[in-house]
C-alpha positions in Angstrom: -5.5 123.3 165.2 -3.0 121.1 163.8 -0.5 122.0 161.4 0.9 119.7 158.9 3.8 122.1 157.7 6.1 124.4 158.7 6.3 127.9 157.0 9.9 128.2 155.6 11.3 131.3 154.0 11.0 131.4 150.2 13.2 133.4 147.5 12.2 133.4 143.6 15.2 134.3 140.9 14.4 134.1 137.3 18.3 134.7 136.7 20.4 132.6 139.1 23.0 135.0 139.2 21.0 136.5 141.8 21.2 133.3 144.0 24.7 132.6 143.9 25.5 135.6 146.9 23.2 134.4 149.1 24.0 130.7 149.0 26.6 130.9 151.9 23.5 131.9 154.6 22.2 128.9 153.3 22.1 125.5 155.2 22.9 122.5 152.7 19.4 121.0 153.4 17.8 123.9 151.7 15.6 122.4 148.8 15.9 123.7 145.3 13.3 123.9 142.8 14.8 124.6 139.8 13.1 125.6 135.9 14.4 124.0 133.6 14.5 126.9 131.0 16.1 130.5 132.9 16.7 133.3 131.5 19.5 134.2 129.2 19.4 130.9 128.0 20.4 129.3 131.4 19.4 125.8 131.5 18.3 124.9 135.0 19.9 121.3 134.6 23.6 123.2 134.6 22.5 125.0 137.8 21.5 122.2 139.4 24.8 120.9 138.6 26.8 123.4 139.8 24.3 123.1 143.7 25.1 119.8 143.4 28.5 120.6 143.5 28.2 122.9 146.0 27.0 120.3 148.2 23.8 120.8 148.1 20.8 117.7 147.6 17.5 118.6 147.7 16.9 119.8 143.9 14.4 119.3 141.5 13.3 120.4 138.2 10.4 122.3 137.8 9.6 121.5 133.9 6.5 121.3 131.4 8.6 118.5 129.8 8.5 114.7 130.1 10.8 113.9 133.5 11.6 110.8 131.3 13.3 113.8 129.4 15.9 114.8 132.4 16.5 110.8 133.4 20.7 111.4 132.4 20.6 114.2 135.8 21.3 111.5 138.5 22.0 114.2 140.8 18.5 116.0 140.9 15.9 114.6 143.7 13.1 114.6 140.9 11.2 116.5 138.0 8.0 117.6 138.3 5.9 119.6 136.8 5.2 123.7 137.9 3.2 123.4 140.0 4.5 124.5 143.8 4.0 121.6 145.6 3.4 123.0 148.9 -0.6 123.5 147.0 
């Protein structure tokens, strides 16, 4: 059987206050998928931002909008839509 992936550990927050403990353990090649619209108001494009800053890369959006919408975020990898792209 040949396997065209490998399984990598996955961790979901709808509030990334919950992911800013754990980013330490976290090599800087982790990849990011990000929602555009968090809760509390949190705009995923802000904490891209700030994982940008951070140092890490590998982030995109994960939007029902228009990526043409998100084209002034340089820093993200690309927008796509919700679905997980590992379907």
């Amino acid at each position: 059987m040949h396997l065209d992936f490998i399984l990598q550990p996955f961790t979901a927050y709808s509030d990334p206050e919950g992911m800013w403990p754990i980013l330490e353990h976290l090599s800087k090649d982790s990849t990011f998928y990000i929602d555009s619209n968090l809760e509390n108001d949190v705009k995923g494009e802000i904490v891209a931002k700030k994982l940008f800053d951070l140092g890490y890369r590998n982030l995109y959006l994960a939007t029902g909008y228009e990526p043409d919408d998100f084209n002034e975020f340089t820093f993200l990898k690309g927008v796509q839509g919700k679905e997980p792209p590992w379907r």
